[in-house]
C-alpha positions in Angstrom: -237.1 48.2 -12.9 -234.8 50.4 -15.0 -234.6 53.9 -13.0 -235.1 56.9 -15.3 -232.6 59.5 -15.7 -234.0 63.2 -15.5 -232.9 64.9 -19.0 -230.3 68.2 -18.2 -231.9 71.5 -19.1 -230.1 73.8 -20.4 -228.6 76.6 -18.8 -230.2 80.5 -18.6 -226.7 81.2 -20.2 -226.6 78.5 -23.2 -230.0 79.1 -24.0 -228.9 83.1 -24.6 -226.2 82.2 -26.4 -228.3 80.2 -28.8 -230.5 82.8 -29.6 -227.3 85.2 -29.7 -225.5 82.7 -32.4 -229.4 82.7 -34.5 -229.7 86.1 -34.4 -226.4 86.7 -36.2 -226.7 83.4 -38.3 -230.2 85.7 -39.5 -228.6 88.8 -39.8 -225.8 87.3 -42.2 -228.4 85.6 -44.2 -230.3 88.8 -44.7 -227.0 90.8 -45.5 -226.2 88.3 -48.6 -229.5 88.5 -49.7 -229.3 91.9 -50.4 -226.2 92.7 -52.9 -223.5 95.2 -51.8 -222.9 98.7 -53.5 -220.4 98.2 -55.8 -217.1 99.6 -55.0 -216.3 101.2 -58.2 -219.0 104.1 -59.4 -220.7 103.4 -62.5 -218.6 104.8 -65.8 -221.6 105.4 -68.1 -222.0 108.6 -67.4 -218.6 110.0 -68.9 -218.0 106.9 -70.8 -221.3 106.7 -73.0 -223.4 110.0 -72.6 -220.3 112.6 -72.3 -221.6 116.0 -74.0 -219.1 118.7 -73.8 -220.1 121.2 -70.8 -222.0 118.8 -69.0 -220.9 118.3 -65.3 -222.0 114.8 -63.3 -221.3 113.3 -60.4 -221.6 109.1 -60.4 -224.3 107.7 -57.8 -225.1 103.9 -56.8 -228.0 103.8 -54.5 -230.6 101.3 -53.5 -234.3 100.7 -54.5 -236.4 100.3 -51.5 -236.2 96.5 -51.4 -232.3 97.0 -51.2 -232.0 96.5 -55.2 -228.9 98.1 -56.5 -229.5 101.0 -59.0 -226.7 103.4 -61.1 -227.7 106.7 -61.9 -226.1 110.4 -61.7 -226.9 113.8 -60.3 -226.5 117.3 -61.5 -226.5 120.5 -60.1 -227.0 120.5 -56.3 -228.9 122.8 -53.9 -232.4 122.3 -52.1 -234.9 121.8 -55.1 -235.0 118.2 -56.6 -236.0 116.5 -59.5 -235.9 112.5 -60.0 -235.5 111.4 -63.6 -236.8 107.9 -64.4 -235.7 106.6 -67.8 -237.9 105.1 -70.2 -238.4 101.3 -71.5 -235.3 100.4 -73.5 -233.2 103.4 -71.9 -231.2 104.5 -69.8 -230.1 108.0 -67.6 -228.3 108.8 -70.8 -232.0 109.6 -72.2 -232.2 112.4 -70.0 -229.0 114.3 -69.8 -229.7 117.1 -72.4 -232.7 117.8 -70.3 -230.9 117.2 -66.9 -228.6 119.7 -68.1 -231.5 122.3 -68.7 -232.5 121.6 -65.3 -229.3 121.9 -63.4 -228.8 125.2 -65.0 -232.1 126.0 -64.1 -230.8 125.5 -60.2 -232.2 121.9 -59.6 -230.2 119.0 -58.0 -231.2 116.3 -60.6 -230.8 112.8 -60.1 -231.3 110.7 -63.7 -231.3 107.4 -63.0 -231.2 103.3 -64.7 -234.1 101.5 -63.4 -233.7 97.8 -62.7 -232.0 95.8 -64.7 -231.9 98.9 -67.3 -228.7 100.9 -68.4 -226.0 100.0 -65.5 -228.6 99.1 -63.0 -227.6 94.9 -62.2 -230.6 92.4 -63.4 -232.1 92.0 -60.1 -233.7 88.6 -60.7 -237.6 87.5 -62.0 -238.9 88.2 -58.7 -238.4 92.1 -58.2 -238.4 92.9 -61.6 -241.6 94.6 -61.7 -241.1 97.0 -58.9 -239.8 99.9 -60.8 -242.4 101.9 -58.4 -239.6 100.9 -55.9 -236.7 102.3 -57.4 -238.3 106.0 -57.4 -238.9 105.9 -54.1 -235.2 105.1 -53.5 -234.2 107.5 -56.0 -236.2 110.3 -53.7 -234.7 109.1 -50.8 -231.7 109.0 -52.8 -231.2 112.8 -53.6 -232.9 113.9 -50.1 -229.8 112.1 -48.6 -227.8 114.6 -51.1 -229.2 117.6 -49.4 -232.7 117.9 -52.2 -235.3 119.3 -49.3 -238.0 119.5 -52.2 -238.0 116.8 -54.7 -239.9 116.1 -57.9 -240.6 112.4 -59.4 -240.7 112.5 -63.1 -240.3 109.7 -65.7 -240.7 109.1 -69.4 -243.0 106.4 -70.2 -242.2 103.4 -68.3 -240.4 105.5 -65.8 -243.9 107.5 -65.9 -245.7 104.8 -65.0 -243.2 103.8 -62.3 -243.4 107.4 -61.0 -247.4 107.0 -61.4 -247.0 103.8 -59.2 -245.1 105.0 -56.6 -247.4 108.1 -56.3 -249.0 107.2 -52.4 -245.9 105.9 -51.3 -244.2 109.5 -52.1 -246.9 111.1 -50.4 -244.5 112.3 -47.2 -241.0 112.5 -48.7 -242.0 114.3 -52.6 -243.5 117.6 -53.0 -244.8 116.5 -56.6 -244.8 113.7 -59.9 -244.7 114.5 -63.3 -245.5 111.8 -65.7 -244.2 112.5 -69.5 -246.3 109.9 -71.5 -246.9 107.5 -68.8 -248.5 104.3 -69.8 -251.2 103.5 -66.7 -250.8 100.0 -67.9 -247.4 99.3 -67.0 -245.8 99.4 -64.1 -246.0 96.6 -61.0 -248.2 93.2 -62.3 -250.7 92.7 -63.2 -252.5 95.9 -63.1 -249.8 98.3 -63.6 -250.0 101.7 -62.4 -253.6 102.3 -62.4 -254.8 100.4 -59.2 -252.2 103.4 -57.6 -254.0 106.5 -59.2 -256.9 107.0 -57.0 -254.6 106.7 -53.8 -251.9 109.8 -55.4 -252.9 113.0 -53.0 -249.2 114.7 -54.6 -249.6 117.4 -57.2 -249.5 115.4 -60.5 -248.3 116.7 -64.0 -248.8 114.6 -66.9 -247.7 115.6 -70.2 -248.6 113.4 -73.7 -248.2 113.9 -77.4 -252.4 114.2 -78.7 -251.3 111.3 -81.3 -249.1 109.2 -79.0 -249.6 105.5 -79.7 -248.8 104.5 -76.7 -250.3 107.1 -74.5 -252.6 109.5 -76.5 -254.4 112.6 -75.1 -257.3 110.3 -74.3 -255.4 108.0 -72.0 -254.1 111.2 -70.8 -256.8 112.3 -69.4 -257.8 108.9 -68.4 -254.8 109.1 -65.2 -255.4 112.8 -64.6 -259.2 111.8 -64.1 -258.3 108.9 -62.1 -255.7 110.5 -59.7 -256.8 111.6 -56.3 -254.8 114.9 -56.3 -256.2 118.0 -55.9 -253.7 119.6 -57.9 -253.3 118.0 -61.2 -252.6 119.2 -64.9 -252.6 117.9 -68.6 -250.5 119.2 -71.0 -251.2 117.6 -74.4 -248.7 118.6 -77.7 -249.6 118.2 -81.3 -248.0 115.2 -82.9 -247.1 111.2 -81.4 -244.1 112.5 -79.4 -243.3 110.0 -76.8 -241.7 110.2 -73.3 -238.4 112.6 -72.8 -238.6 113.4 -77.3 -241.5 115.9 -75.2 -238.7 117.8 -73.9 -236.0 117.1 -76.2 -236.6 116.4 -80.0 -240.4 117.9 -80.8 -241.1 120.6 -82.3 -242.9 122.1 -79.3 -239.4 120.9 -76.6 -239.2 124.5 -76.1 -242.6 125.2 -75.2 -242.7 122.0 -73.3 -239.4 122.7 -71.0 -240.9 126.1 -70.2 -243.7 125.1 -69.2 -242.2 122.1 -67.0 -239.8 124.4 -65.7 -242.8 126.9 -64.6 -244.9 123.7 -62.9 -241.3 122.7 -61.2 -241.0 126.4 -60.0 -244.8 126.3 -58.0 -244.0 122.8 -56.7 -240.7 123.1 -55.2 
């Protein structure tokens, strides 16, 4: 008969290693899943939406899932305000009104949601976590020395901002949604599964005729949301998204009266 050979177990030491060498084989694969900042700040800014007088500084962050977004701040100081751009747009959408608001004393962050404006395509699986992207871009300008900020967007950026309502719930001290479809946002349902579980105070502001998000439908998300503290402003015409603060009739009226709701919430 054949004697059998006992097989050698491995050492206490080998066997650390191995898990050492995994560990770090896991950590590299995580680090190239997520893209690095890019080295150079994005130009846009001063290259595409340059009005004479207006002061920016160039900003790459990251969307919670580590998603690489361009976007840039104005003003500075303690009170915040997040700008999300609507569908088809970019930060350049918002910098007449950014403007407004940095000479108002906010530190404004307007930013390109994902694969929007400079923000890099971030591939068919995360592209409909825009909710994501606010709460980076809060975490974003808190990191800039904001203490107070406000989520707003225009349309889908309102939505987004609608979205990522509860998960703002301990870092934003309000949302403001400037025709913000509840329909978009993250699939299938959009924003609208998220409006019960928003306990921030909510400002949603619509043109009465707005195709897209009428005075109706309006009222529809400031029914819906949970908050306590909630108001509708509703403008004569079909104004849409940031034209409610920059080319209507009633902008004046409208940036007053965001300014004032900014003022109580910050």
């Amino acid at each position: 008969m054949t004697p059998t050979r006992a097989r050698a177990r491995p050492s206490l030491s080998a066997i650390v290693l191995a898990v050492a060498f995994a560990a770090v084989a896991a950590q590299a694969r995580a680090a190239a899943a997520v893209p690095p900042l890019p080295t150079k700040p994005p130009h846009g800014d001063a290259a595409v939406c340059f009005v004479r007088g207006v002061s920016s500084r160039p900003l790459w962050f990251r969307a919670t899932d580590g998603r690489v977004l361009a976007g840039a701040v104005y003003g500075k100081g303690a009170r915040g305000v997040v700008l999300a751009p609507q569908s088809g747009g970019s930060h350049c959408g918002w910098l007449s009104f950014a403007r407004r608001l940095a000479k108002a004393g906010y530190h404004v962050l307007a930013f390109d949601l994902r694969g929007r404006g400079q923000s890099p395509w971030p591939g068919a699986a995360s592209v409909d976590r825009k909710d994501l992207d606010v709460v980076g871009a809060v975490r974003a300008l808190r990191r800039l020395g904001a203490r107070s900020v406000v989520a707003a967007g225009a349309s889908l950026g309102g939505a987004a901002v609608l979205a990522a309502g509860p998960a703002l719930g301990g870092i934003a001290s309000g949302l403001i949604s400037f025709s913000g479809e509840p329909d978009l946002g993250p699939a299938p349902a959009g924003a609208r599964p998220f409006l019960p579980q928003i306990r921030l105070p909510l400002l949603v502001v619509a043109g009465r005729d707005d195709p897209y998000a009428n005075a109706q439908t309006s009222q529809e998300v400031i029914d819906a949301a949970g908050s306590a503290d909630k108001t509708l402003l509703v403008y004569p015409g079909d104004w849409h998204g940031w034209a409610l603060v920059g080319s209507a009739p009633t902008a004046a009226d409208c940036r007053a009266a965001v300014i004032r709701w900014l003022a109580a919430h910050t």
